[in-house]
Every structure is written in structure tokens, then in C-alpha cells.
C-alpha positions in Angstrom: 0.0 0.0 0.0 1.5 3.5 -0.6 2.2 5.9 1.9 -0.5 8.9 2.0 1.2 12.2 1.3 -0.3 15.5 1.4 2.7 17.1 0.4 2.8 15.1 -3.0 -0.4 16.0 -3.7 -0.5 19.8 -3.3 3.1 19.8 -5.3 2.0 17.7 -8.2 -1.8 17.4 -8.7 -4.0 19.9 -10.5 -6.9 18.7 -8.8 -5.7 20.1 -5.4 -5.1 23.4 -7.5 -9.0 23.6 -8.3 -10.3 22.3 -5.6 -8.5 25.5 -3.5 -9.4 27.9 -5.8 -13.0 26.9 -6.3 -14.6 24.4 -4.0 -15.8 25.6 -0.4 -16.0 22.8 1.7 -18.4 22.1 4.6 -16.3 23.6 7.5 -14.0 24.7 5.5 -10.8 26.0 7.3 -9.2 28.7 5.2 -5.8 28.8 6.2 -5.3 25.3 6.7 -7.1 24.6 3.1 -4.8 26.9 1.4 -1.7 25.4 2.6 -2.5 21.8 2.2 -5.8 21.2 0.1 -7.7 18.3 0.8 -7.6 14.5 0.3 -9.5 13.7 -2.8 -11.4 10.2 -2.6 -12.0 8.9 -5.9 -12.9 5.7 -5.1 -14.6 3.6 -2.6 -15.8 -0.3 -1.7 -16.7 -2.0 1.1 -15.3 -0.2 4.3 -12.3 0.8 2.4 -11.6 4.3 0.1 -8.6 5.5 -1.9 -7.4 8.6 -3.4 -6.2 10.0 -6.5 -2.8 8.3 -6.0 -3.8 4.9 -4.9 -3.9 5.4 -1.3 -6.3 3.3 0.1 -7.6 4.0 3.5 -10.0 2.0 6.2 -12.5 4.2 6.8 -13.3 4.1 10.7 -15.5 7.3 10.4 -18.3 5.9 7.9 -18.0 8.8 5.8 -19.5 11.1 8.2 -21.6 8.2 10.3 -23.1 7.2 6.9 -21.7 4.8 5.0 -23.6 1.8 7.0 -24.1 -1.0 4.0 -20.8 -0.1 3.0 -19.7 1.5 -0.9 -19.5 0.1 -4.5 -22.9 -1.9 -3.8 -24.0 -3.0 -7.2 -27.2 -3.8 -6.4 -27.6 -0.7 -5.0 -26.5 1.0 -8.6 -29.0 -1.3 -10.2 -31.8 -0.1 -8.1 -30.9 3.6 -8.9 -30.2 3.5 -12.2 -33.8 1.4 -13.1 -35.4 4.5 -11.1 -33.5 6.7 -13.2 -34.8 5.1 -16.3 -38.7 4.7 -14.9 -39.2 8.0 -12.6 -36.3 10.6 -12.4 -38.4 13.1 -10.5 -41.9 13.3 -8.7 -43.7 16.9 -7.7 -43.4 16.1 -3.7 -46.2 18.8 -3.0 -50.2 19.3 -2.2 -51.7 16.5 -4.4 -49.0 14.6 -6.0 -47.2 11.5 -4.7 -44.9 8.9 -6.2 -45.5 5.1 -5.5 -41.4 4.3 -3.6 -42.0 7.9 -1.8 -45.6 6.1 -0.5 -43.9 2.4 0.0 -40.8 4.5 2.1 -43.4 5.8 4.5 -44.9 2.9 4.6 -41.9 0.8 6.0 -40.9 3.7 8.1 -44.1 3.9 9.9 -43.7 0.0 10.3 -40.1 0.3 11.5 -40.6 3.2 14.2 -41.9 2.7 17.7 -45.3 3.2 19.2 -47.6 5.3 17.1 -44.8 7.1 15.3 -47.1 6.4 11.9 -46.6 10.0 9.8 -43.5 10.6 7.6 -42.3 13.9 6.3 -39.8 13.4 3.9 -36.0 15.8 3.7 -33.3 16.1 2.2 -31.2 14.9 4.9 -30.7 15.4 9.0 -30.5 18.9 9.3 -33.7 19.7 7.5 -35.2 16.8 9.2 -34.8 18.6 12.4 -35.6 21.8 10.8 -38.8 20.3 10.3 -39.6 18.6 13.6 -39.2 22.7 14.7 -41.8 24.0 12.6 -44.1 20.9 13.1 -43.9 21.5 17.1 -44.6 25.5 16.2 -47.1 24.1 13.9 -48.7 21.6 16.7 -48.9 24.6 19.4 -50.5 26.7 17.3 -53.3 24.3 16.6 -53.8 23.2 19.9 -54.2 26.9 20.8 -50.7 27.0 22.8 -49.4 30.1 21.0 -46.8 30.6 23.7 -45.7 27.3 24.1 -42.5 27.5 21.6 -39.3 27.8 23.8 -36.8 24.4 23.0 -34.9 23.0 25.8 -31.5 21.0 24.1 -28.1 20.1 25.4 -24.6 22.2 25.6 -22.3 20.6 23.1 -24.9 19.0 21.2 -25.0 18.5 17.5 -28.7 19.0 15.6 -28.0 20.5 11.9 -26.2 23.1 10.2 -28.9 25.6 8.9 -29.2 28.5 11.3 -32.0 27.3 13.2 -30.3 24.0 14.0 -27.3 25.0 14.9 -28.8 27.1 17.1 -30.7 24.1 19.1 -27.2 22.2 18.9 -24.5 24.1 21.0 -20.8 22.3 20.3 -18.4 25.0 21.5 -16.1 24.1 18.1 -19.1 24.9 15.9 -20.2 28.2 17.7 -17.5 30.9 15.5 -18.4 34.3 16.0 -19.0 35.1 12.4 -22.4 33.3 12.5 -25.3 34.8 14.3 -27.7 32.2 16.5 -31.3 32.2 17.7 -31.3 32.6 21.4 -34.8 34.0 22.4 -36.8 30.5 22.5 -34.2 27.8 22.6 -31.9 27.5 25.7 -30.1 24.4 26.8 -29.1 22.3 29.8 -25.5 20.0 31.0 -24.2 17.7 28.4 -24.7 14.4 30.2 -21.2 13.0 30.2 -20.2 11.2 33.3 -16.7 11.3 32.5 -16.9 14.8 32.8 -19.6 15.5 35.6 -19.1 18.2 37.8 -17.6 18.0 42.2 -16.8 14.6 41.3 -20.0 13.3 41.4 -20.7 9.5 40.9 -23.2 8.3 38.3 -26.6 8.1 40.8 -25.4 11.8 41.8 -24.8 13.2 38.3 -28.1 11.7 37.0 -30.1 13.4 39.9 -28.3 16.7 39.1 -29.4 16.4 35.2 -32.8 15.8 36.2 -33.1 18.4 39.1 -31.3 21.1 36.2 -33.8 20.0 33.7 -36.8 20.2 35.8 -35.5 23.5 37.3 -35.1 25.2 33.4 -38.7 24.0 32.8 -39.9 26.0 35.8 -37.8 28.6 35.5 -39.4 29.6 31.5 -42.7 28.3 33.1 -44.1 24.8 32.1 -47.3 26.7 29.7 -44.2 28.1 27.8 -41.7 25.1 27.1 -42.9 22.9 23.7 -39.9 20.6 23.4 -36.9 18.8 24.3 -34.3 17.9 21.5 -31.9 15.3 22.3 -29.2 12.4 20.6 -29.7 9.2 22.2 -26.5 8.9 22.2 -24.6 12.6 21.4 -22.3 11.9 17.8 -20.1 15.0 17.0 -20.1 16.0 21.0 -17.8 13.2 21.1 -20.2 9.8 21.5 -21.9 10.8 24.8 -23.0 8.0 26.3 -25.9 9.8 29.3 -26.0 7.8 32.7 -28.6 4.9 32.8 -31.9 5.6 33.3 -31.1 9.4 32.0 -33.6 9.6 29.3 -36.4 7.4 31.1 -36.7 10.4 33.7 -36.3 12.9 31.0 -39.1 11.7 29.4 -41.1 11.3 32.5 -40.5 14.9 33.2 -41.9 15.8 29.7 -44.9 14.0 29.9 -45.4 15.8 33.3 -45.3 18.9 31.9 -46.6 18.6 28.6 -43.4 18.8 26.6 -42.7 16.8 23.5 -39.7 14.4 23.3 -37.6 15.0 20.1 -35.2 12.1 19.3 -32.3 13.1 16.9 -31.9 10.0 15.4 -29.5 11.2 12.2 -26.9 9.2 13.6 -28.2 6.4 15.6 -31.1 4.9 13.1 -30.6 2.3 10.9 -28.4 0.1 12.1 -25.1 1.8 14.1 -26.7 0.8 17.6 -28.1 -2.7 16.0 -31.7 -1.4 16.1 -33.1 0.6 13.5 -34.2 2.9 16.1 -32.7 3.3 19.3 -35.1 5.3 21.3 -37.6 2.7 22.7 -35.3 -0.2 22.4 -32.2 0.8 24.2 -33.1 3.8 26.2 -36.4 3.0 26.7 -38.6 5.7 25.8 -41.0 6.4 23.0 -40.6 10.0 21.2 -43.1 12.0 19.9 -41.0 13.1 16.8 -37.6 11.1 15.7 -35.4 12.6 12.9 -33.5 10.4 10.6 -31.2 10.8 7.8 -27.5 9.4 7.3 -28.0 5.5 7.2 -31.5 5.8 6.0 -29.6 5.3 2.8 -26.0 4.7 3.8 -25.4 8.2 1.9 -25.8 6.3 -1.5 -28.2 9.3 -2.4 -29.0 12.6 0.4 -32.4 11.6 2.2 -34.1 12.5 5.8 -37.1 12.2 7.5 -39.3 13.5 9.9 -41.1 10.5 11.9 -44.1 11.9 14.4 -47.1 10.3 16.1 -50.5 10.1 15.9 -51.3 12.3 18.9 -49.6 15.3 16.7 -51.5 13.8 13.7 -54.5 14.0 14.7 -54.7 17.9 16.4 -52.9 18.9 13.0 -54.8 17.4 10.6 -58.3 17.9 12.5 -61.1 17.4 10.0 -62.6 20.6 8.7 -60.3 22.9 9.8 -58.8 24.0 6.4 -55.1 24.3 7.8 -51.9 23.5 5.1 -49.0 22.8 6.2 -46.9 25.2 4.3 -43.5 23.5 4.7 -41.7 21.5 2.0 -38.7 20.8 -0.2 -38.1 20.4 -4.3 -36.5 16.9 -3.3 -38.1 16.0 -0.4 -39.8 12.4 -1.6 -37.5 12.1 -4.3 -37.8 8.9 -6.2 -34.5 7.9 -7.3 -33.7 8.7 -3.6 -36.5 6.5 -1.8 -35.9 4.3 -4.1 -32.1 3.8 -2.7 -33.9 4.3 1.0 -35.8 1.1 0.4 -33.1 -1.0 -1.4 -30.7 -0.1 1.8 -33.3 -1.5 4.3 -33.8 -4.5 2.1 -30.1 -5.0 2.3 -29.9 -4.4 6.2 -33.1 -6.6 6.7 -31.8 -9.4 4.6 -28.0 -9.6 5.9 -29.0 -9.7 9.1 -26.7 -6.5 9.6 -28.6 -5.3 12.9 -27.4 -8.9 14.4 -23.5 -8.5 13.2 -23.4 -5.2 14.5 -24.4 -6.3 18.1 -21.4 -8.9 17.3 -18.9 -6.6 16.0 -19.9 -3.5 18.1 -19.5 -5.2 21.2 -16.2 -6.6 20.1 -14.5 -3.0 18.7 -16.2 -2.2 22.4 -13.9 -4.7 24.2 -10.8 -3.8 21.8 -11.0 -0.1 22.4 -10.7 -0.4 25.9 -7.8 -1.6 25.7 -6.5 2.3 25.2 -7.2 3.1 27.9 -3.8 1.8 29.4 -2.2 4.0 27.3 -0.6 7.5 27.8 -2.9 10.9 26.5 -6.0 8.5 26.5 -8.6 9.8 29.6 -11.3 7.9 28.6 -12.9 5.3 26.1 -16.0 5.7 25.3 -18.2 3.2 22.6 -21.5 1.7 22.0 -21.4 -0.9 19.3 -20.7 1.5 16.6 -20.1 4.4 17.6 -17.1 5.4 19.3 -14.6 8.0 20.9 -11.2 8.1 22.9 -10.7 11.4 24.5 -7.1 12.5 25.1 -5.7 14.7 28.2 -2.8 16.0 29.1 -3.1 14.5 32.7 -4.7 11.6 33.7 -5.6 12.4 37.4 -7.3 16.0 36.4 -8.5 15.2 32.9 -6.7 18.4 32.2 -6.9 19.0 28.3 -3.7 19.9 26.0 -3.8 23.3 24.7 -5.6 24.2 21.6 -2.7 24.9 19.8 -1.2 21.3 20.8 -4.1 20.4 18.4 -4.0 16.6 20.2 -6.7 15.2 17.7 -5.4 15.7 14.7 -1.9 15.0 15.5 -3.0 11.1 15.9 -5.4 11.4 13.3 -2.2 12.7 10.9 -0.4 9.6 11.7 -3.4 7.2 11.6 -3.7 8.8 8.1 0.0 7.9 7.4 -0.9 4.3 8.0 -3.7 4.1 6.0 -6.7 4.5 9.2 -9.4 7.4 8.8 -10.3 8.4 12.2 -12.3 11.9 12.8 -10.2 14.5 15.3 -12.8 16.8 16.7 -10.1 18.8 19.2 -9.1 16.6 21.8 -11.4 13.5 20.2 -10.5 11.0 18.0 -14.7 9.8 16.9 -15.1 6.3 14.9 -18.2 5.8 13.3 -17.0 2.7 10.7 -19.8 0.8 8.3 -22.1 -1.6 9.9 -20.1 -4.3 7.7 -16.9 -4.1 9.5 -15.1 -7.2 10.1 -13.1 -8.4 13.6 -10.0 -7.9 11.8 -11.0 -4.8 10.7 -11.9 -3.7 14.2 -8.4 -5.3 15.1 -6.4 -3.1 12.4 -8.2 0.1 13.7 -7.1 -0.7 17.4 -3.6 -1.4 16.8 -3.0 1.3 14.2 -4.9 3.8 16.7 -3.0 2.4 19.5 0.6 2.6 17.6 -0.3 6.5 17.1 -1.2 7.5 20.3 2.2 5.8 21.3 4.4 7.8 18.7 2.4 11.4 19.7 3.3 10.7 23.4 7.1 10.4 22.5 6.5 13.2 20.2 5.0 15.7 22.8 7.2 14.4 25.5 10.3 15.3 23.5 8.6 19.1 23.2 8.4 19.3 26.2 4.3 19.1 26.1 3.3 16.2 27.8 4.9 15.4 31.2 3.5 11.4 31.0 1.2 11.8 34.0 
């Protein structure tokens, strides 16, 4: 396998050139960009993706949590193209339906828990969420709550990228004072980390405290004026938050107190990274009155979301001769060619038994990836089939972070890179997120390479005087 080289690329491919001077990336990072340019993926099959030189890399991250069936599926290029050729495009508003938009809702409705039976089609998670928003303002409004609109969400959370959801999600890294944020109804409560809970409480304490804060803010805006709580099941780009157990029955049981509906940002965790294809009722044990979906609803074979709600919205909104439209929609929402790929990936899921390897393999890269935790930098492990974190510090005993500037994450990511491992740096996070088809070697390859990195950064830092080996 050849050796990754950023160097070689910005010297000697054109491609680089172009993409600097014309393509703005999705956090795009100016400085850095200019300098180095990205890593252009050309190709892609199974877990694995290469570059325009050859380099082929195991991709731990899934794309960006997304790649769950894994790429190059031919069956799944069948599918699309015979759409293609019958039903390019469908008008997805008022009147007009197409037959695979119809069959999607359908098997969603089947798939979700409790009376989640009513589908509202995107264009992937953020507008998902941007729609369970308007459909809450929507729901108050007809119930004749007109003041019931405030959100209550987490710090560090991660909900969208349009203003409005990145506004409900508040990750610190994502929060640049160039972009303006709605503050006036949507406010936000303790990110539920244990690792990190406050006077060193225990997990019974810390899960009392969460409860007692969130009761408190409810109070505090007035119970008549809260309509929501947005939450991950399990918090993805806040670095794989796993909340103490129990956390989100008593949430819930504080919203149904209260009258608040339970928003369940399932972008990340639906569809097979948790081995359910939802993760609400099953694992945490609660049933939401809206879950958003996107990501592995097609294993990003084609952009797709969805906005999954229950009947007891259903029915005030829709209440027979009132004359109300919802006045909410998207050109693509309901695409066919992008259903189409939405059904084809659940067939493939369904039919490979992928929910059942992923309970196998998760809980193995589980096992493997404590392992780290021996090692120096690593504070804590954290990993829930697929989905996973390890956190680095500067000091084990205080969980003091490195400096910014030491730039922790991406200095084992660089190296993993080297070696032919993608792994995401989010500051002091290295996030893994690999396809739902990953193997126990694979799994193996990721821990050792991860674990060979972290190794060579501590002798690196140590020798710069950075990292004292506490």
C-alpha cells in the first residue's frame, strides 16, 4: 500500500489546485485549506476508500456516520439506475405522490416505535430537524398553545447546520463568532457526560443533578411556555456521549409531566449503528413524539431524511374541517430515485442480518477499544457498538486538556492517516463511526493502528516538552 502524502499531492496534482481555488468545503478551514488542500477520494468499496494516487484507506468514520451497508454496492447502482430510467423526478407537494415515496413511509411507519405512523420526507438530517421545529410550532399553534414555543437541548450537542439547528445544537467548536444564532426560545441544559460530571459526582449523583437542572429550566421559562426537548440518544459529534442509565427514562417522564414533546435526533443512531433501527424505545427506553432520521436511512448512497411523528400530533394537526396546510416542503423531499435507494438499503440491512453483526462486532471493537485506555494521552474510552470515541488529556488524574494549539486530535489522526486509518479529530477526540459491515479484523487493524499513534504522539510531545507522562 503507498504511503498517504499531502505534500505530494499539493506539489503535483492539479486537482488540489481547483479544488482551492473553487470548492468551499463544509467547515471549511481557510488557512489550513490553502496550505495543504484536501484529500480527494475517488474511489470507494466496502469499508475501504482510496485517493487519486492509490492510497487506500479503512475508513473508521463511515464517511460522516453514513456509510452503513458499506460503498461500491451493485445492487444498489441497479436499483438507482432502473429509477433513473422509470421516474427521475416526482412533484413532492399538495396533491402529487410517487409510488417508492408512499412504500418508504410505509416501512418507516412500520419500523418506528409506538404510534410514530406519519413521515415527512427531507433532504437529509439537518432539514429533518428543521422540520420537527416547525411541526412543534405548527402543533402549538393548533392546539391553541401560542406561547408554548421555547426548546430546551443540550450544551455541546449536535442538531443541523442551517441557522436554526445549529442554534438548538450548542458544540463549543461549531459556535464561530462570524455566525449569528437564535437565542430567544431555545436554551439548553448540562451535556450528560459522566466522564466529565461536575464535584466529582458518581453516576446516581450526576443523574439526579441532570434531572433536578432539567426540571428547574422548565420551571424557570414556566411549564405553559416550554414545547420541546431535543436530544441524541447517544450525542455523535459531542464526542459519543453515552448519558448515565436511566437518564432519558426520567427525561421523558419529566416531559410527559409537563406537557413537553420528546424530540429524538436519530440522524446518527437509526438504521443500524446501535443494531436497532431505532434506538429510542429499544435501548433507552422511551417512546418520542418526533424522531429525525437521515444518514443510514440510505447509507449516503443518495441525500435523504425524514421526519417521523405520532398520531397524537397527527390528529390535532390534521383535525377534519379545519382548512389548515402545512406550508412546509422541499423540491426533493420524496425524491424517487432517492427512496428508491432508502428502500433498497433496508432490504439489504433486513436481509443480511446487519442489525445482528453489528451487536457482534460493536460489542467486540467495544472490548478492543478499551484496551486504550492503558495508554498514555487516553482519559477515557467511550463506545456503544458503533459508535465510538477516545478522548485525550494532558493529565490523567485531572482530565486536564492539551492546549488548543497542541491540536491533540489531529496529531494522531495525521499519523493514523499515514498508516492508511481514517479516524475523525474533533479537538481533543479522535470519533469512529466505521460501516455496519466491518469485520473483527478490521476492528483489530483500527485498534492497533490507533493504538501505535497515540504511542508515537506521546514520544513526540514528551520530547517538546508538552506532555509530562502523568
Amino acid at each position: 500500500m503507498a504511503t498517504p502524502s499531502k505534500a505530494f499531492a499539493v506539489a503535483h496534482d492539479p486537482l488540489v489546485e481547483a479544488d482551492k481555488a473553487h470548492y468551499m468545503h463544509g467547515y471549511h478551514v481557510f488557512d489550513e485549506h490553502r496550505e495543504q488542500g484536501a484529500l480527494n477520494i475517488v474511489a470507494g468499496e466496502g469499508a475501504y476508500i482510496r485517493d487519486t494516487h492509490g492510497n487506500r484507506f479503512l475508513d473508521a468514520v463511515g464517511g460522516m456516520w453514513c456509510t452503513n451497508i458499506g460503498l461500491g454496492r451493485e445492487e444498489m447502482a441497479l436499483a438507482i439506475a432502473d429509477q433513473v430510467r422509470q421516474l427521475a423526478y416526482s412533484n413532492p407537494f399538495s396533491d402529487m405522490a410517487n409510488d417508492v415515496a408512499i412504500e418508504l413511509c410505509q416501512k418507516l411507519a412500520q419500523l418506528a416505535p409506538g404510534d410514530l405512523n406519519h413521515v415527512f420526507l427531507t433532504t437529509g438530517g439537518s432539514t429533518a430537524v428543521d422540520t420537527a421545529y416547525r411541526l412543534i410550532q405548527y402543533y402549538q399553534n393548533c392546539r391553541g398553545k401560542p406561547h408554548k414555543k421555547h426548546i430546551i437541548a443540550r450544551y455541546n450537542a449536535y442538531h443541523g447546520s442551517t441557522t436554526l439547528t445549529m442554534s438548538i445544537g450548542n458544540k463549543a467548536a461549531d459556535r464561530v463568532p462570524e455566525f449569528d444564532y437564535q437565542h430567544d426560545l431555545i436554551h439548553h441544559v448540562s451535556n450528560p457526560n459522566p466522564y466529565r460530571a461536575p464535584h466529582d459526582m458518581d453516576e446516581a449523583e450526576f443523574l439526579d443533578f441532570l434531572v433536578a437542572e432539567f426540571e428547574d429550566k422548565i420551571l424557570s421559562l414556566g411549564a405553559d411556555n416550554v414545547a420541546a426537548f431535543f436530544a441524541e440518544p447517544i450525542m455523535g459529534s459531542g464526542g459519543v456521549i453515552i448519558p448515565p442509565k436511566g437518564y432519558f427514562q426520567r427525561m421523558w417522564q419529566l416531559c410527559q409531566t409537563y406537557d413537553i414533546l420528546f424530540v429524538a435526533d436519530e440522524v446518527v443512531t437509526s438504521f443500524g449503528r446501535l443494531g436497532t433501527f431505532f434506538a429510542s424505545e429499544e435501548l433507552f427506553g422511551v417512546t418520542p413524539d418526533i424522531i429525525t432520521t437521515a444518514k443510514g436511512l440510505t447509507s449516503a448512497y443518495l441525500p435523504l431524511g425524514a421526519c417521523i411523528f405520532s398520531e397524537r400530533i397527527w390528529q390535532v394537526i390534521a383535525e377534519p374541517g379545519k382548512g389548515r396546510c402545512f406550508t412546509h416542503g422541499f423540491t426533493y423531499s420524496g425524491h424517487p430515485v432517492c427512496c428508491t435507494a432508502a428502500l433498497k438499503n433496508i432490504e439489504i440491512i433486513e436481509r443480511e442480518h446487519l442489525l445482528e453483526h453489528v451487536k457482534d462486532v460493536g460489542g467486540y471493537l467495544e472490548q478492543r477499544l478499551q484496551s486504550l485506555c492503558e495508554l498514555p494521552l487516553v482519559g477515557d474510552v467511550r463506545c456503544m457498538k458503533l459508535m465510538a470515541c477516545v478522548e485525550f488529556v494532558a493529565d490523567k488524574a485531572s482530565k486536564a486538556l492539551f492546549a488548543d494549539e497542541v491540536n491533540i486530535g489531529e496529531r494522531i489522526h495525521s499519523k493514523a492517516q499515514a498508516k492508511g486509518l481514517l479516524v475523525r479529530p474533533i479537538m481533543h477526540l479522535n470519533v469512529m463511526s466505521p460501516p455496519l459491515i466491518i469485520t473483527h479484523a478490521q476492528v483489530d487493524e483500527i485498534v492497533e493502528t490507533l493504538r501505535q499513534c497515540i504511542i508515537e504522539t506521546a514520544r513526540e510531545l514528551t520530547a517538546l516538552g508538552l506532555y509530562q507522562g502523568r
